[in-house]
C-alpha positions in Angstrom: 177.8 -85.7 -29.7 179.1 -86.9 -33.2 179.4 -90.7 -33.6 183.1 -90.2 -33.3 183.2 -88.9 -29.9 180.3 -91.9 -28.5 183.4 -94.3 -30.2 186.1 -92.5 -28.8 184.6 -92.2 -25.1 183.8 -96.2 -25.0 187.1 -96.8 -26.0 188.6 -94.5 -23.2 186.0 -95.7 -21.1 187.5 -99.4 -22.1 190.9 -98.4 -21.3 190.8 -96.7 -18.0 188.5 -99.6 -16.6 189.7 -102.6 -18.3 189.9 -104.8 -15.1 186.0 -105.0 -16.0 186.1 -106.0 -19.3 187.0 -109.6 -20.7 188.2 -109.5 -24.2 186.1 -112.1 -25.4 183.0 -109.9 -24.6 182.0 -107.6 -27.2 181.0 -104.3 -26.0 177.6 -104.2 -28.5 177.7 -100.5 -29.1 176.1 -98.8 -32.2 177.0 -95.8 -33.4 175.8 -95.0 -36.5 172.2 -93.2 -36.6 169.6 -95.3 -38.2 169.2 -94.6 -42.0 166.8 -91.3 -42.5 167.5 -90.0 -38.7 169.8 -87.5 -37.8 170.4 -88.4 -34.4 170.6 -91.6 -32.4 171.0 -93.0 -28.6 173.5 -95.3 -27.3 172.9 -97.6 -25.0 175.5 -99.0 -22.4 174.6 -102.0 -19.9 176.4 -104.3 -17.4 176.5 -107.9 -19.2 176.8 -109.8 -15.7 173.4 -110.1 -15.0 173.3 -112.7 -18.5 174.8 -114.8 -15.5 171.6 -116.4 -14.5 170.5 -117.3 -17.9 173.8 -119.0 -18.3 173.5 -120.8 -14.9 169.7 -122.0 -15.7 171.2 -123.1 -18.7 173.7 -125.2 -17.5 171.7 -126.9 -15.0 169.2 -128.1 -17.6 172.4 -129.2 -19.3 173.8 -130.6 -16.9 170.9 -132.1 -15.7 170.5 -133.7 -19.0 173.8 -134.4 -19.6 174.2 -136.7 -16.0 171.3 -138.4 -17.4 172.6 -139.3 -20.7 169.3 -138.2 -22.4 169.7 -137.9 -26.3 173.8 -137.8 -26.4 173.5 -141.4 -28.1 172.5 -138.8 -31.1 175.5 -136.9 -30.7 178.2 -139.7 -29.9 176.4 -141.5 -32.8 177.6 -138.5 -35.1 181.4 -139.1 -33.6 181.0 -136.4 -30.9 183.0 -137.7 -28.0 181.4 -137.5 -24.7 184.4 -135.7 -23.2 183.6 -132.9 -25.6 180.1 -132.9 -22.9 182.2 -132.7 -20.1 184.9 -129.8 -21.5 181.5 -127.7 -22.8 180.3 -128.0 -18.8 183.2 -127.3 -17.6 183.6 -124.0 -20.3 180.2 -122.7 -18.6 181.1 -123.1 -15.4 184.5 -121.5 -16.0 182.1 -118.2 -17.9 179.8 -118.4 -15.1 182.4 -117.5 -12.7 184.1 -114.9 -14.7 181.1 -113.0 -14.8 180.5 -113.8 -10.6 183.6 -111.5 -10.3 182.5 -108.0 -11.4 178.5 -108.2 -10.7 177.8 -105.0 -9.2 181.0 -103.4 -11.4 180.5 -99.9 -11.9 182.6 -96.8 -13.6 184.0 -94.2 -11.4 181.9 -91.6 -13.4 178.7 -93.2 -12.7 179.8 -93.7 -9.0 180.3 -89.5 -9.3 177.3 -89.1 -10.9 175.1 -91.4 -8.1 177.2 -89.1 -5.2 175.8 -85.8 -6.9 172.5 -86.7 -7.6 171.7 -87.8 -3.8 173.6 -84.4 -2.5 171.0 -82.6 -4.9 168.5 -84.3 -3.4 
């Protein structure tokens, strides 16, 4: 499969299911064949699951952030602490987005699951 074709079937793959993808998400997909090798493998994932790391980190921040601890350094530099409270409130808001589509699958790989336990 040239690289053109991996590009062109994300993109379609994009279009036809773009209910699961936010734009602000990049898809991360490589296509070009490391230098020296003719061929390469492309990898695609489901990005929900980064939705624990972002809710571990925002209880440590928030956890912190309730506290006070060390934003005397920050409102010290002219941060405001309402620019605290807008940043939990962003990861809150992407924590959510990402609790929408967690077990989001494509039709094809639903098609693909449905043959391979009939083979079976």
């Amino acid at each position: 499969m040239s690289m053109k074709e991996v590009g062109e079937q994300m993109l379609n793959m994009q279009n036809k299911n773009s209910s699961y993808f936010v734009e602000w998400i990049p898809n991360n997909i490589k296509t070009a064949p490391p230098h020296g090798l003719k061929m390469a493998v492309t990898f695609i994932s489901n990005s929900t699951g980064i939705q624990e790391l972002f809710k571990l980190i925002s209880e440590q921040f928030t956890a912190m952030f309730h506290q006070k601890a060390f934003l005397h350094w920050y409102t010290g530099e002219d941060m405001d602490e309402m620019e605290f409270t807008e940043a939990e409130s962003n990861m809150s808001d992407l924590i959510t987005e990402h609790q929408q589509y967690p077990d989001a699958t494509t039709e094809e790989e639903e098609d693909f699951s449905k043959e391979a336990e009939e083979e079976a």
